[in-house]
N, C-alpha and C positions, 0 to 999 in steps of 0.2 A: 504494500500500500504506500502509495506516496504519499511527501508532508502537505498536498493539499487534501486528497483526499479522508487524512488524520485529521484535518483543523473541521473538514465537511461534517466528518463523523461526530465530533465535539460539539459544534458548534449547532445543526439539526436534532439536535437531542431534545432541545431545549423548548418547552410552549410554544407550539406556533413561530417557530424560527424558518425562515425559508431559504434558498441561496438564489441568488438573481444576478446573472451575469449584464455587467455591463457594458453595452456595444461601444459606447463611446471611448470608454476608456479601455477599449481592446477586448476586451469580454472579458477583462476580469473580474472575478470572482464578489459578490458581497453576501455577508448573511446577515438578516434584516429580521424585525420582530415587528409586525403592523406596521409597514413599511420604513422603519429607522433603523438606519446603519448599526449594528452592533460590532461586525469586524469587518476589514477592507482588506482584500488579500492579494497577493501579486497571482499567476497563471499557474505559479511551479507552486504553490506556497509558502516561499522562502522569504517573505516579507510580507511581514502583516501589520495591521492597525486596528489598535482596542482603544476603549474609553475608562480611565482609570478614575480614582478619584483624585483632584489635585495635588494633593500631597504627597498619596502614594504616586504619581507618575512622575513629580518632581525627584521624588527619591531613587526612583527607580533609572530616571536618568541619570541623575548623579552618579551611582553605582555600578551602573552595567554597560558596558561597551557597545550591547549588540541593538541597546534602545536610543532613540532622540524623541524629541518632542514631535506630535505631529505635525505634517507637513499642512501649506494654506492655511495657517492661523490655529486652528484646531488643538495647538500642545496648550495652548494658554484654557481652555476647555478641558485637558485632563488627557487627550489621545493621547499613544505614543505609537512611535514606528519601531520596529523589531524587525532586523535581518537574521535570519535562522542561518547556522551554520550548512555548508551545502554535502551533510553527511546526518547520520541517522543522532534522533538527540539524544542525549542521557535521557536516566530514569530523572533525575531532577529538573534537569532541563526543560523536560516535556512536561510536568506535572505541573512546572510554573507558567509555563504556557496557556495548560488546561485551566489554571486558578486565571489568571489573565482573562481568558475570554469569559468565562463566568462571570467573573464582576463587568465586563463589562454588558455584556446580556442584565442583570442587575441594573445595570445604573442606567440602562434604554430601555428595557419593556416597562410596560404597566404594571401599576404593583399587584392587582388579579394575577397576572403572569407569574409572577416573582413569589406569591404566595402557591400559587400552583406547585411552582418546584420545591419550595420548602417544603410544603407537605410530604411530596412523592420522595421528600430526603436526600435532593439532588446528588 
């Protein structure tokens, strides 16, 4: 399975999450919850974009080599840009990832949604 088809499996799990390629930007890849961006991903999925909460993405940039702020105004809103190493990722690696996109599905769907996953114990 490749790393996009990983971030698809993650990222479709979630209430009502859908992926929608977009033509304009090459068809890549987005996965949306009632139509709002939760993650932006490149075609291979070696570079993706979440919605953090400010703090934590300030921090996270500070720390991590493989994140920046997101691109088009968007890092000062909390996104970050993440380049995935282009080999298979750690156990850690990926699990931060997996928390990644999580919150940010959290910090974009409707809290009905959010409560949804909580129950089912995400």
């Amino acid at each position: 399975m490749d790393m996009l088809e990983r971030i698809g499996e993650v990222a479709l799990a979630f209430p009502e999450a859908e992926r929608v390629d977009v033509e304009a930007w090459g068809d890549h890849p987005t996965f949306r919850v009632r139509g709002k961006n939760f993650v932006f991903a490149s075609g291979d999925g070696l570079h993706l974009s979440v919605k953090l909460d400010k703090e934590e993405a300030a921090a996270v940039v500070a720390t991590d080599d493989r994140v920046e702020p997101g691109s088009y105004g968007l890092g000062r809103h909390g996104w970050i840009g993440i380049t995935l190493p282009d080999r298979e990722p750690t156990d850690d690696e990926w699990q931060e990832l997996v928390e990644w996109i999580e919150t940010s599905y959290r910090l974009v769907a409707p809290k009905t949604l959010v409560r949804q996953l909580d129950e089912r114990g995400s």
